[in-house]
HTML snippet that shows the backbone in 3Dmol.js (N, CA, C, O; Angstrom):
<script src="https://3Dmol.org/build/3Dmol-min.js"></script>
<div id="view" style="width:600px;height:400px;position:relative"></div>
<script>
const pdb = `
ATOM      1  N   UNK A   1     100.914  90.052  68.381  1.00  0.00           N
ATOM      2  CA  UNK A   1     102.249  89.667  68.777  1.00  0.00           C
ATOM      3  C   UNK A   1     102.697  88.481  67.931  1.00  0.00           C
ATOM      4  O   UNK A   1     102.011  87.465  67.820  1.00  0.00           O
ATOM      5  N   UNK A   2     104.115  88.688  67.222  1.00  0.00           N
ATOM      6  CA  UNK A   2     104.401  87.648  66.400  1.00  0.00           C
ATOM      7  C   UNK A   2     104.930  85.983  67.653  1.00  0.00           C
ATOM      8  O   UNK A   2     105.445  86.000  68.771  1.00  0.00           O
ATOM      9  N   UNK A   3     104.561  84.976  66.912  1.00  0.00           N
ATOM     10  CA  UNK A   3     105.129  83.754  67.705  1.00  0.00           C
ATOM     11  C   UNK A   3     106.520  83.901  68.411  1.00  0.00           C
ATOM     12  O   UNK A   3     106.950  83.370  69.435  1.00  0.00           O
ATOM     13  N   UNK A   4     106.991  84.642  67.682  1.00  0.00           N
ATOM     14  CA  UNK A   4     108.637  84.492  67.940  1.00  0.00           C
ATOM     15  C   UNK A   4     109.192  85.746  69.160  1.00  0.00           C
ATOM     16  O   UNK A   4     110.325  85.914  69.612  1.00  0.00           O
ATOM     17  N   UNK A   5     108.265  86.290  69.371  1.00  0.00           N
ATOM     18  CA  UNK A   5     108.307  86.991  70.519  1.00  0.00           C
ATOM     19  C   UNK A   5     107.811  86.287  71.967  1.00  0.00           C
ATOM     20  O   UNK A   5     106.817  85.566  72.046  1.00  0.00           O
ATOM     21  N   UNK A   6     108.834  86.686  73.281  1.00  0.00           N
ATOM     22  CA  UNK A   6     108.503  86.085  74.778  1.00  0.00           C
ATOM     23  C   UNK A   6     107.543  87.125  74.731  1.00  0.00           C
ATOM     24  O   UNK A   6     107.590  88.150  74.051  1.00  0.00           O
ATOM     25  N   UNK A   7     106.351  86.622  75.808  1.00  0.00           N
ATOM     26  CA  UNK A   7     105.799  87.733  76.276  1.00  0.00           C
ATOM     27  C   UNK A   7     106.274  89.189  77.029  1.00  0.00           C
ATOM     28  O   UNK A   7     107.474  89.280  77.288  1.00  0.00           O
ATOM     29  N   UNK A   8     105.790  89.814  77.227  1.00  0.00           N
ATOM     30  CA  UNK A   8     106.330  91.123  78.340  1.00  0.00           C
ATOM     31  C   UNK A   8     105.393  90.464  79.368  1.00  0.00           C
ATOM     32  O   UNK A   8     104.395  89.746  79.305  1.00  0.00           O
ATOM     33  N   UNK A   9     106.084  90.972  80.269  1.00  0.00           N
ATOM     34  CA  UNK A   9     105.625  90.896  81.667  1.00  0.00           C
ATOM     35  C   UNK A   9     105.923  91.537  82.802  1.00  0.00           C
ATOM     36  O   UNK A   9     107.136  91.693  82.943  1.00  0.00           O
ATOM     37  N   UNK A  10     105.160  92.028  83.791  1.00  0.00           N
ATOM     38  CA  UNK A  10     104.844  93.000  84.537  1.00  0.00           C
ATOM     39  C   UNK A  10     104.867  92.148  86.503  1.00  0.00           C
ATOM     40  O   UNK A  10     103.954  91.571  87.094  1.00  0.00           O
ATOM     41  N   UNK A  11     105.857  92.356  86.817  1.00  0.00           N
ATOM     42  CA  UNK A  11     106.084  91.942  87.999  1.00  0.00           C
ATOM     43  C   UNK A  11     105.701  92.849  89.023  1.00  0.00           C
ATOM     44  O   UNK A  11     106.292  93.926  88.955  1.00  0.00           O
ATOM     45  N   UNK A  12     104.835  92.724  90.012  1.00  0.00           N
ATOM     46  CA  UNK A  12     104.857  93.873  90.797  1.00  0.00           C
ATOM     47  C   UNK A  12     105.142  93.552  92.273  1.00  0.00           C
ATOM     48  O   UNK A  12     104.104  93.414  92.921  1.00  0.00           O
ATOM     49  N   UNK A  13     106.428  93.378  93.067  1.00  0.00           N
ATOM     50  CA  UNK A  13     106.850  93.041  94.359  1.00  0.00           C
ATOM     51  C   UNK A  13     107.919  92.174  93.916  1.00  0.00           C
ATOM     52  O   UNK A  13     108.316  91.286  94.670  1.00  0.00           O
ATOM     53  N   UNK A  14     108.315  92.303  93.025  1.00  0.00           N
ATOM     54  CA  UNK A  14     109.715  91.595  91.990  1.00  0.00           C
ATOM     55  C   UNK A  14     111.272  92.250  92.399  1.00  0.00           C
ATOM     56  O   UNK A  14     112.291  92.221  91.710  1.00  0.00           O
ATOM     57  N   UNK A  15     111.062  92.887  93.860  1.00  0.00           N
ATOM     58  CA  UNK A  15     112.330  93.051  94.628  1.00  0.00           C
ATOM     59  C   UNK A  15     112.928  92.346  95.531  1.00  0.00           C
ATOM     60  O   UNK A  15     114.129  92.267  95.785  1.00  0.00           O
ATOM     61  N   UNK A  16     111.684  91.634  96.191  1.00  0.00           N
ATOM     62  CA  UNK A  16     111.904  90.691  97.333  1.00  0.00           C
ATOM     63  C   UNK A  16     112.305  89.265  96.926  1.00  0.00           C
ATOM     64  O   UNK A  16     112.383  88.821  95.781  1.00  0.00           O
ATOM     65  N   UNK A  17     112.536  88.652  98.053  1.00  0.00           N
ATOM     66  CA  UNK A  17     113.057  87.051  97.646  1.00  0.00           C
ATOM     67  C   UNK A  17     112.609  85.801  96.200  1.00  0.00           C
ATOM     68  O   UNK A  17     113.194  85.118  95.359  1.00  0.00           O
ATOM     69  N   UNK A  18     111.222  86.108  96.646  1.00  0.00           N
ATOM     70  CA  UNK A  18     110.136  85.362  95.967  1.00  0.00           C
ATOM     71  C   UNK A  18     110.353  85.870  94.445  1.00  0.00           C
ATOM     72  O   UNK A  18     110.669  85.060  93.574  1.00  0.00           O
ATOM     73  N   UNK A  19     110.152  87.387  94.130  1.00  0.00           N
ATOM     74  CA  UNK A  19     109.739  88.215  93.311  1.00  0.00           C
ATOM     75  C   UNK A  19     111.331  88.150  92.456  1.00  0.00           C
ATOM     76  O   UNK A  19     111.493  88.394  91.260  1.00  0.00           O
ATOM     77  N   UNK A  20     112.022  87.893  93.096  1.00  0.00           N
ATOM     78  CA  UNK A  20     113.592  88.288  92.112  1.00  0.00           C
ATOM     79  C   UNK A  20     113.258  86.637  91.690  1.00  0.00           C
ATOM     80  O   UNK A  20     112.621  86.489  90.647  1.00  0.00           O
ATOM     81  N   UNK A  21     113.564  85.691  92.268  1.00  0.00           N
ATOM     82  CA  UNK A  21     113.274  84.404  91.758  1.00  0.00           C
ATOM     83  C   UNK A  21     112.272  84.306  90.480  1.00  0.00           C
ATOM     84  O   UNK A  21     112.665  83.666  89.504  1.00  0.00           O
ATOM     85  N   UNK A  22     111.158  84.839  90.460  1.00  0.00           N
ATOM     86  CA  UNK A  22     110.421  84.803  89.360  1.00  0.00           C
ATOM     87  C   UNK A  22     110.770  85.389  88.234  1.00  0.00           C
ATOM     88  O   UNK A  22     110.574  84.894  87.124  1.00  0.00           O
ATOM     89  N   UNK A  23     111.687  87.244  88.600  1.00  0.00           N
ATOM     90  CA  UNK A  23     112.338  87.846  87.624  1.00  0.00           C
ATOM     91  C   UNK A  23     113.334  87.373  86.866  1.00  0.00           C
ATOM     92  O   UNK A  23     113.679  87.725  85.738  1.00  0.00           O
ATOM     93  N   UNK A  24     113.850  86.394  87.704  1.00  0.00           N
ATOM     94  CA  UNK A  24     115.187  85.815  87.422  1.00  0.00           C
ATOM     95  C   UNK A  24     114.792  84.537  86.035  1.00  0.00           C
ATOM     96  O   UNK A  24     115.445  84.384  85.002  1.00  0.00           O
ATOM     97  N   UNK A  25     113.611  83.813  86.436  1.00  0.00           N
ATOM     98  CA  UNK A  25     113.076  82.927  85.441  1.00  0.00           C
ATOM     99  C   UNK A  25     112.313  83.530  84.266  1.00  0.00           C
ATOM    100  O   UNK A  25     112.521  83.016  83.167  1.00  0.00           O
ATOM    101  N   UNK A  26     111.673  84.295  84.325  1.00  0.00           N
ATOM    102  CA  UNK A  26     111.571  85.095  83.482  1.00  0.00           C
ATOM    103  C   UNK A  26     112.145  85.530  82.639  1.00  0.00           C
ATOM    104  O   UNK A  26     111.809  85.151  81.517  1.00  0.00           O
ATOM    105  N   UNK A  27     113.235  86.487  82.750  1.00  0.00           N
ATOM    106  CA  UNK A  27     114.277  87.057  82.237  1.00  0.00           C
ATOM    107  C   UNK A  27     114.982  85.347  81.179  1.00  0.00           C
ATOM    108  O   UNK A  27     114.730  85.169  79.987  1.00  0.00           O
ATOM    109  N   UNK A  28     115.868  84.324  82.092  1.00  0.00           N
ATOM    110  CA  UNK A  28     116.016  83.091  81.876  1.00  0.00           C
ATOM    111  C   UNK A  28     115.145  82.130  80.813  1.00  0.00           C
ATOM    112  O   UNK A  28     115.502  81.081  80.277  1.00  0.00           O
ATOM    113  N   UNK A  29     113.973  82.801  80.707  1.00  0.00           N
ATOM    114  CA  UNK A  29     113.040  82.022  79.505  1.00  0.00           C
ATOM    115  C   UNK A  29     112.931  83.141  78.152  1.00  0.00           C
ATOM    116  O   UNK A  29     112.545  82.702  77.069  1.00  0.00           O
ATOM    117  N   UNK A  30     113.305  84.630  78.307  1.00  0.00           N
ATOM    118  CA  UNK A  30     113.698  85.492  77.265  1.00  0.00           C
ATOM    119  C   UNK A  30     112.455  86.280  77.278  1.00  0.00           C
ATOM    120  O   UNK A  30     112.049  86.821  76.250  1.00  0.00           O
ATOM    121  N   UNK A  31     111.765  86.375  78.531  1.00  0.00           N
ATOM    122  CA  UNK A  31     110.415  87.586  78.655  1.00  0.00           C
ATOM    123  C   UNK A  31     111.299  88.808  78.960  1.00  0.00           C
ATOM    124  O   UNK A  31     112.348  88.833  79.603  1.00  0.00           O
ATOM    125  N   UNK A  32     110.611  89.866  78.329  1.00  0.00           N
ATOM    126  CA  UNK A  32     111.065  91.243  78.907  1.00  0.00           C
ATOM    127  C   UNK A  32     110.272  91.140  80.066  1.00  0.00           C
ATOM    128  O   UNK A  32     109.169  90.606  80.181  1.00  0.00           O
ATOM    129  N   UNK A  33     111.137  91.861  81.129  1.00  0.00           N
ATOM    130  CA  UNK A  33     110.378  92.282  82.252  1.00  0.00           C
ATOM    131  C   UNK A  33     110.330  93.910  82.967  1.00  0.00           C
ATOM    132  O   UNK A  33     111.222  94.675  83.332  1.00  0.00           O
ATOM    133  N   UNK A  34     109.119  93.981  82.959  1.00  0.00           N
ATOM    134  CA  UNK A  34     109.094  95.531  83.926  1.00  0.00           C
ATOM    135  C   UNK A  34     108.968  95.039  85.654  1.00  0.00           C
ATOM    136  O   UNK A  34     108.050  94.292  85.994  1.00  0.00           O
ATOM    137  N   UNK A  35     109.735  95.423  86.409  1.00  0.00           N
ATOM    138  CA  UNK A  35     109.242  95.126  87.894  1.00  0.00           C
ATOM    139  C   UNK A  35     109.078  96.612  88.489  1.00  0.00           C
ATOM    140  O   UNK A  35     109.853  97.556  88.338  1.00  0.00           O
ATOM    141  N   UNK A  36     108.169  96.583  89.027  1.00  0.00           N
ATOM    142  CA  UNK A  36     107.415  98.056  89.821  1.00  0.00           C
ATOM    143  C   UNK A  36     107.656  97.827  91.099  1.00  0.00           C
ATOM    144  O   UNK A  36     107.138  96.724  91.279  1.00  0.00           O
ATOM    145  N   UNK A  37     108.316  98.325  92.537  1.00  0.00           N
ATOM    146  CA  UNK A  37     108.986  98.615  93.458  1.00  0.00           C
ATOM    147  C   UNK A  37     108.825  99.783  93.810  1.00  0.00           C
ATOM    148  O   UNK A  37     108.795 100.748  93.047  1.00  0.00           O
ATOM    149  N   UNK A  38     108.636  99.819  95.709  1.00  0.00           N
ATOM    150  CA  UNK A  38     108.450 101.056  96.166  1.00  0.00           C
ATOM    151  C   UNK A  38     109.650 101.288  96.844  1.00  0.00           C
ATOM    152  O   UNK A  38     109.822 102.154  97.702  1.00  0.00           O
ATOM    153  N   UNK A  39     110.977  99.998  96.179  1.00  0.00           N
ATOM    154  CA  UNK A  39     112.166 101.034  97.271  1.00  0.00           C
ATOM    155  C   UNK A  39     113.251 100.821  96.262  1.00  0.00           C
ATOM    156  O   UNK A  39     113.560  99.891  95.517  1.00  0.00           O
ATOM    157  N   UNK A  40     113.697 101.962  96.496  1.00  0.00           N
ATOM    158  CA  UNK A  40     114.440 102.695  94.999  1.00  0.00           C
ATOM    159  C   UNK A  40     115.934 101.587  95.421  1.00  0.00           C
ATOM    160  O   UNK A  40     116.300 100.745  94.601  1.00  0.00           O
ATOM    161  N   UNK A  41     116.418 101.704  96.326  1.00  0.00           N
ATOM    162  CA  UNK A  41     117.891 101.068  96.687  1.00  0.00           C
ATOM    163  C   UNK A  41     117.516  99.505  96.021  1.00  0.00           C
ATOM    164  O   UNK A  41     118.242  98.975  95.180  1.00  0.00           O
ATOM    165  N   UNK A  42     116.441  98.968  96.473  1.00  0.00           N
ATOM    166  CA  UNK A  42     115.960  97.165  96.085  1.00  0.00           C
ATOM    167  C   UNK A  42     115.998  97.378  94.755  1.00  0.00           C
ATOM    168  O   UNK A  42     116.749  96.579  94.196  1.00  0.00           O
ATOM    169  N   UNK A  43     115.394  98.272  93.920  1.00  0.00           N
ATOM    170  CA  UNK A  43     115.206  98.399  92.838  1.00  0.00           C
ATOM    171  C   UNK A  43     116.484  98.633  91.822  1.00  0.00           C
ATOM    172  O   UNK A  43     116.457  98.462  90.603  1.00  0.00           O
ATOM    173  N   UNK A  44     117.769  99.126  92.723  1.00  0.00           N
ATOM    174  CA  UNK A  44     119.047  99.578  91.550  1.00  0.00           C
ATOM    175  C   UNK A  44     119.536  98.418  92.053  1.00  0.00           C
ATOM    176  O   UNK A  44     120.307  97.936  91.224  1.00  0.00           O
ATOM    177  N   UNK A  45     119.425  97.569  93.279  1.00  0.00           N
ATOM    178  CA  UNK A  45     119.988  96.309  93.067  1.00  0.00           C
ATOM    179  C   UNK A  45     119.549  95.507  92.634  1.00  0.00           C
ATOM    180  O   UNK A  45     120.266  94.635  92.143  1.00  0.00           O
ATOM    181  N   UNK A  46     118.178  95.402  92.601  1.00  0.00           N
ATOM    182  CA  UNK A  46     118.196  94.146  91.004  1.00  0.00           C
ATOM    183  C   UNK A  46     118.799  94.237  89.823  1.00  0.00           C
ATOM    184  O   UNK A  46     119.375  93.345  89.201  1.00  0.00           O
ATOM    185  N   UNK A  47     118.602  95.645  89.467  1.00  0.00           N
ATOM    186  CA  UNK A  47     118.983  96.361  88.282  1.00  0.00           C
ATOM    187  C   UNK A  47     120.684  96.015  88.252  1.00  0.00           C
ATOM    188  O   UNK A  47     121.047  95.728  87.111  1.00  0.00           O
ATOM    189  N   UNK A  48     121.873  95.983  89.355  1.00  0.00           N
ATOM    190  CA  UNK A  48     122.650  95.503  89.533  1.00  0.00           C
ATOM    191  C   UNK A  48     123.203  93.859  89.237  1.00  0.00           C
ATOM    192  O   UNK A  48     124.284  93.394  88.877  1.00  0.00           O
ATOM    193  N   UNK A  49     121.695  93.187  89.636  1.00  0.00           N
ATOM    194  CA  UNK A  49     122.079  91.801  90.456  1.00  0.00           C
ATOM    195  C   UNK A  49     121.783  91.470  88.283  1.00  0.00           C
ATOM    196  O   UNK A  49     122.477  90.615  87.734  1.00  0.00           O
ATOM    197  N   UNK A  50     120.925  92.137  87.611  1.00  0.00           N
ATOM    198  CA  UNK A  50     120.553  91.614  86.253  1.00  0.00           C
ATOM    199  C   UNK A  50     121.467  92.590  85.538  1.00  0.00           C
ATOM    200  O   UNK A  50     121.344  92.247  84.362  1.00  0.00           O
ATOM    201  N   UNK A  51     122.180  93.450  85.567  1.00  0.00           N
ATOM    202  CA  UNK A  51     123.004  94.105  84.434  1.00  0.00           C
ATOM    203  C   UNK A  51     123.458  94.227  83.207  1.00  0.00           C
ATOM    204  O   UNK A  51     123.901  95.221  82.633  1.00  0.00           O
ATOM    205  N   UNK A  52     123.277  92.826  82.738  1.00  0.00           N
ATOM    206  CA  UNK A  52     123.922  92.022  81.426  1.00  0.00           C
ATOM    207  C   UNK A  52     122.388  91.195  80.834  1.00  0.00           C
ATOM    208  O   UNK A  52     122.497  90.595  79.765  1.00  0.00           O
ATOM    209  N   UNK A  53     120.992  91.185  81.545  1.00  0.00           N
ATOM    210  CA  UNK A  53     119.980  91.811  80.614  1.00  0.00           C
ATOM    211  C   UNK A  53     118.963  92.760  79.834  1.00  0.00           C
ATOM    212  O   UNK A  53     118.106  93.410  80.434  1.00  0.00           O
ATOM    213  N   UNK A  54     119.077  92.782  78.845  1.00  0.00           N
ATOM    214  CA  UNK A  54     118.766  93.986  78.451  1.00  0.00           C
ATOM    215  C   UNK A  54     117.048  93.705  78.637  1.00  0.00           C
ATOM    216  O   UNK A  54     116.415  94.706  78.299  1.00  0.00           O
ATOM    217  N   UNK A  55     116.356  92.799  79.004  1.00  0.00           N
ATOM    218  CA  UNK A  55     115.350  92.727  78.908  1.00  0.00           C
ATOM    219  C   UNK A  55     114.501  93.061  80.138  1.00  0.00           C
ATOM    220  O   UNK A  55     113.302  92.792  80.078  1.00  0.00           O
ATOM    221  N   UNK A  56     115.018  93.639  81.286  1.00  0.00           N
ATOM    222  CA  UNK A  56     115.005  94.173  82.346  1.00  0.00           C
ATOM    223  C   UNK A  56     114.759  95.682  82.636  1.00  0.00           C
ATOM    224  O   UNK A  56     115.733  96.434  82.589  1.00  0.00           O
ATOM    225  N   UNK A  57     113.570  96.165  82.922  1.00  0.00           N
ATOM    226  CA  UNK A  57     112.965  97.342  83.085  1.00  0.00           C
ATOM    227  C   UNK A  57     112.836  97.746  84.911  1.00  0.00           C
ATOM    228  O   UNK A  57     113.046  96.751  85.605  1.00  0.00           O
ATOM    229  N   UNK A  58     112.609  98.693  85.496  1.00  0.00           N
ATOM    230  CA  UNK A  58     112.294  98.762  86.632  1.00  0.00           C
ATOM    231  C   UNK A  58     111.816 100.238  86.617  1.00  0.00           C
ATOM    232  O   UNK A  58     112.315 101.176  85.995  1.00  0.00           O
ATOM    233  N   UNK A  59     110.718 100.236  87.454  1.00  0.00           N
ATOM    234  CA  UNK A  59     109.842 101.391  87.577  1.00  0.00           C
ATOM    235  C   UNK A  59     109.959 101.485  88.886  1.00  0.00           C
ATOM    236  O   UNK A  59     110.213 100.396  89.401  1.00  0.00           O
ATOM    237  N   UNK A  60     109.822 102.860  90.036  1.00  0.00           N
ATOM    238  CA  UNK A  60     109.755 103.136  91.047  1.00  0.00           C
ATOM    239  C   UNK A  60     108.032 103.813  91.458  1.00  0.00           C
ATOM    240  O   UNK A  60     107.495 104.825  91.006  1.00  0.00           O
ATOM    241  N   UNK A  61     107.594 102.984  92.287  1.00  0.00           N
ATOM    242  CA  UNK A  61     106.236 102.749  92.084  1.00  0.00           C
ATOM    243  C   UNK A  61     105.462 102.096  93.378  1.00  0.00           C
ATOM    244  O   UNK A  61     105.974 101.211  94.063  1.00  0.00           O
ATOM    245  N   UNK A  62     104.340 102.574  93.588  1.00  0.00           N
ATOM    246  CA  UNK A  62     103.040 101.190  93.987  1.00  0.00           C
ATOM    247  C   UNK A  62     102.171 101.572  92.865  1.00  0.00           C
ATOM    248  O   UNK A  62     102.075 102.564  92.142  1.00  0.00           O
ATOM    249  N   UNK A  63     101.355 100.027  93.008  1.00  0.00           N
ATOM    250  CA  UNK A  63     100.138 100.353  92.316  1.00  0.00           C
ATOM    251  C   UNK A  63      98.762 100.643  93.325  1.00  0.00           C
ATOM    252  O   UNK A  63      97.639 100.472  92.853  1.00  0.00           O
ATOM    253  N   UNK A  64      98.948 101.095  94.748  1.00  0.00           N
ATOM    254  CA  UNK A  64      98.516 101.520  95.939  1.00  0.00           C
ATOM    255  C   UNK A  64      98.409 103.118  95.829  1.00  0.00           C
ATOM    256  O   UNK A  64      97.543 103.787  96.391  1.00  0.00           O
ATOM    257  N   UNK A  65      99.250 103.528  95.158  1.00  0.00           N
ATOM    258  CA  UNK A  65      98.988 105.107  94.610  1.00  0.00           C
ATOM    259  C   UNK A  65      98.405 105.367  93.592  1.00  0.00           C
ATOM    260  O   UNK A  65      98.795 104.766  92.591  1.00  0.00           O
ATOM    261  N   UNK A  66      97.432 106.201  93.463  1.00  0.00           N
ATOM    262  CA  UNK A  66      96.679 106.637  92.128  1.00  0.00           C
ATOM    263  C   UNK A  66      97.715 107.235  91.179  1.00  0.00           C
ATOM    264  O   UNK A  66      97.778 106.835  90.017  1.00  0.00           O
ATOM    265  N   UNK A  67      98.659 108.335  91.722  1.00  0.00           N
ATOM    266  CA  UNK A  67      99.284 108.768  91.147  1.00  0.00           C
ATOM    267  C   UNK A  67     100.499 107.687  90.474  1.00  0.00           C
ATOM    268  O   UNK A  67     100.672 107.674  89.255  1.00  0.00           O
ATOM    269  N   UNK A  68     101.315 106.790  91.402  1.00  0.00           N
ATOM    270  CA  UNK A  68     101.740 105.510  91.006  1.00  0.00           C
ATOM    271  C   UNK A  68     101.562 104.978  89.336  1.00  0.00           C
ATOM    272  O   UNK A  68     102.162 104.837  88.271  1.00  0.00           O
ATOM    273  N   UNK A  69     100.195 104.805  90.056  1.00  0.00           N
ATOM    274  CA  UNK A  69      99.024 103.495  88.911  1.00  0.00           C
ATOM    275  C   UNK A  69      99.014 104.184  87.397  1.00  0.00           C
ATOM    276  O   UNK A  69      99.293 103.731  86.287  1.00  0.00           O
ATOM    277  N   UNK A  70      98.604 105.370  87.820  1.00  0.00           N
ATOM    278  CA  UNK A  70      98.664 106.468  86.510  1.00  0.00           C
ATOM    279  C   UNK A  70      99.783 106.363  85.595  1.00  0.00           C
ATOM    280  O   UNK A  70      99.830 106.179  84.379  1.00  0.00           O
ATOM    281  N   UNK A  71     100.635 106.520  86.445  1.00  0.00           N
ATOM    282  CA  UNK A  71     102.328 106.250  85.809  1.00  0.00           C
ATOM    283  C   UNK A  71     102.279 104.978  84.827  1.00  0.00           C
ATOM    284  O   UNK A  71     102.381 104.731  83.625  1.00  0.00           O
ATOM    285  N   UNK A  72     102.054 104.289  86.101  1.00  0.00           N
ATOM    286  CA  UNK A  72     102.514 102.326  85.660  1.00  0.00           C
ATOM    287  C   UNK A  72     101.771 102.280  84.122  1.00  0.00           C
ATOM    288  O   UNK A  72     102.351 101.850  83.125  1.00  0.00           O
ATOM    289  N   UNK A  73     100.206 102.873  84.125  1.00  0.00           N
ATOM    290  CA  UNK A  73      99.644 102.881  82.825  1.00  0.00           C
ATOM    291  C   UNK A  73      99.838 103.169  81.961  1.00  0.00           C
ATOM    292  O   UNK A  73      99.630 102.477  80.965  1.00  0.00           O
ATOM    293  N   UNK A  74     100.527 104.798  81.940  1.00  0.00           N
ATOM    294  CA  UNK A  74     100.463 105.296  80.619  1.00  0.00           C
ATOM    295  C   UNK A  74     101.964 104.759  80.206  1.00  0.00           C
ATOM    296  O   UNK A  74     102.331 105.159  79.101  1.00  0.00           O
ATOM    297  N   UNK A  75     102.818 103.982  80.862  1.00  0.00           N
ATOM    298  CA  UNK A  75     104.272 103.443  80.434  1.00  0.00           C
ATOM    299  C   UNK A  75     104.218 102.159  79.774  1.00  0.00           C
ATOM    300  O   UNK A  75     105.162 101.634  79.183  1.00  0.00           O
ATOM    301  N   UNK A  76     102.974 101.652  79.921  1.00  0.00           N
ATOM    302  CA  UNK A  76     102.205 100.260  79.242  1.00  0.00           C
ATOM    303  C   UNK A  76     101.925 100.511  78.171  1.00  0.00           C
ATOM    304  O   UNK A  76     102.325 100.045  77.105  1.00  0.00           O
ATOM    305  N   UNK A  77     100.833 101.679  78.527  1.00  0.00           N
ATOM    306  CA  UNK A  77     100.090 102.313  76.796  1.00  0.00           C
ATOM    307  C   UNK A  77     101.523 102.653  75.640  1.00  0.00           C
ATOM    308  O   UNK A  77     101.500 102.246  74.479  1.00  0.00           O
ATOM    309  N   UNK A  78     102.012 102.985  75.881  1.00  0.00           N
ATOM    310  CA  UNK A  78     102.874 103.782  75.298  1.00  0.00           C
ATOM    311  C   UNK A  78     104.327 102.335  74.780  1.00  0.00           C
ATOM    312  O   UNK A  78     105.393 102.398  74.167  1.00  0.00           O
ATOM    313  N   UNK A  79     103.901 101.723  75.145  1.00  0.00           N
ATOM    314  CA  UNK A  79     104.715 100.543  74.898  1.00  0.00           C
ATOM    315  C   UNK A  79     104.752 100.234  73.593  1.00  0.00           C
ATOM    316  O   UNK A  79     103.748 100.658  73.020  1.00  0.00           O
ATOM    317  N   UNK A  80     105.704  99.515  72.701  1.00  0.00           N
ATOM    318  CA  UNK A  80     105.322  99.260  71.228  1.00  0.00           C
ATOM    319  C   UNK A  80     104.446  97.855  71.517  1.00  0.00           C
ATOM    320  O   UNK A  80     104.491  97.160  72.532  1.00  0.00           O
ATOM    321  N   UNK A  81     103.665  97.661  70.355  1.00  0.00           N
ATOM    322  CA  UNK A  81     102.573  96.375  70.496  1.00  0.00           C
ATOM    323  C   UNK A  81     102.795  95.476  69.233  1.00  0.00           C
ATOM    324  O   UNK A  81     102.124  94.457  69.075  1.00  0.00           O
TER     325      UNK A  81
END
`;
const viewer = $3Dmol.createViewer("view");
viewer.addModel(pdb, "pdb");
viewer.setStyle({}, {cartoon: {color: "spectrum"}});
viewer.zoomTo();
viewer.render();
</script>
């Protein structure tokens, strides 16, 4: 990863109070963020509440499901590096 890149980062419960606050600083310091959410409505309103960053990802998800987790992984792998 060159210097001049924020990290990526992977929020997981980044719908709720706590979790948007962190997304929100995040996003605010120039990290891309993925947040993983098991409720689709929380999830298009962040996606709402952040609109105007492009650095904002959201997956519909637990990582409590195998099938989930599987997902969450191969969308990591597959990421550019």
């Amino acid at each position: 990863m060159s210097g001049t890149l924020a990290p990526e980062v992977l929020v997981l419960g980044g719908t709720g109070s706590v979790g948007q606050g962190i997304v929100a600083a995040l996003l605010e310091a120039g990290s891309p963020v993925l947040v993983v959410g098991r409720n689709p409505g929380r999830l298009a309103a962040l996606r709402e509440q952040f609109a105007d960053e492009p650095g904002l990802e959201t997956m519909l998800g637990s990582v409590a499901d195998d099938g989930s987790a599987r997902a969450l992984a191969e969308r990591i792998a597959q990421r550019p590096r």
